[in-house]
PADO-226408 format. One record per residue (C-alpha): x, y, z. Coordinates in steps of 0.1 Angstrom, whole numbers, plus 2048, in hexadecimal, padded with zeros to 3 digits. Layout:
<recs>
XYZ/...
</recs>
This chain:
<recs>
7708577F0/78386F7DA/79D85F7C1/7C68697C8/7DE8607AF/7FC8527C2/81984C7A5/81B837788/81C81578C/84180E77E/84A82879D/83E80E7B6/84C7E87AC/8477C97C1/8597CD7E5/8587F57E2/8448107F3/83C8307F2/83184B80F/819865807/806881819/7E488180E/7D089E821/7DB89B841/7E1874840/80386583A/7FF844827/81A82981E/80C817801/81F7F37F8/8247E17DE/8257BA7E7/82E7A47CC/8187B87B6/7FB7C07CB/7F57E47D9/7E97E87FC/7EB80C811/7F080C831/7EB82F84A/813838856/80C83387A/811817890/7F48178AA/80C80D8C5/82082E8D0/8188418A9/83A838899/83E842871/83381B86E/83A81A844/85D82084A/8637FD860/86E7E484B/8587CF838/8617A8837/851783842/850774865/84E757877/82E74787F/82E72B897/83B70A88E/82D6E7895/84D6D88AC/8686E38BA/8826F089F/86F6F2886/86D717879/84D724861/85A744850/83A75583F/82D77582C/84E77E820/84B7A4815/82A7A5829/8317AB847/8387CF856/8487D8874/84C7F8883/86A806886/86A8128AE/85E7F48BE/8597D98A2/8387D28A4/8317BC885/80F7C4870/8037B4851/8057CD835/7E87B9822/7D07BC841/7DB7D685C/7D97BE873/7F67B688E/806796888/80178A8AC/7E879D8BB/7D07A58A2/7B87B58B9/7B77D18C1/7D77DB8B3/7D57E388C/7DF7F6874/7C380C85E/7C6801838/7BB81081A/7AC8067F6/7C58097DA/7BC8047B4/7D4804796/7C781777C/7CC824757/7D584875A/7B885F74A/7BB86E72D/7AB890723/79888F706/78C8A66EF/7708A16D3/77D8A26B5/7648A468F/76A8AE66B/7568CD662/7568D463C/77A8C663A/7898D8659/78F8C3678/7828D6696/7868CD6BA/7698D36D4/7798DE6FB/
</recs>
């Protein structure tokens, strides 16, 4: 896997996103209350830019009638031509998990590198090695 640096981390707080073309992939990666998760910008339904639907909770069923069980707030995301609702944390579909996902990607958050150069003292003159 070859490393891509997306943006720096104060770019991409909790409930934000960010779309990026990587190669010939679009990606939407997510921030959800302060884990990243990246998700492919295509809903496998009819191929709608899926990282621009909204990106919210849902209701999952209740136990009796009027009871309502709102879950995975800023989880869930639903594509924007048809609404299909997928699980940003899994790709999965929320009601139909098979076979209708969603391909997901690793994301890490790491400490930018930092060139360095060697750097002695050589008879009291401070060279650097490139």
């Amino acid at each position: 896997m070859k490393r891509h640096e997306i943006c720096p981390a104060a770019e991409l707080g909790p409930g934000e996103r960010k779309i990026v073309e990587i190669g010939k992939r679009s990606i939407g990666v997510f921030n959800v209350h302060g884990e990243l998760y990246a998700v492919k910008n295509v809903c496998p339904h009819q191929g709608a830019e899926l990282c621009k639907g909204t990106v919210g909770g849902t209701m999952l069923p209740a136990d009796g009638p009027g009871e309502y069980n709102y879950a995975m707030d800023g989880q869930v995301l639903r594509c924007p031509w048809h609404f299909w609702e997928f699980d940003i944390k899994t790709g999965e579909m929320i009601f139909v998990p098979e076979p209708y996902r969603v391909k997901t990607y690793d994301v890490a958050l790491e400490k930018p590198q930092l060139e360095h150069f060697d750097v002695g003292v050589e008879d009291n003159v401070v060279v650097v090695y490139l």
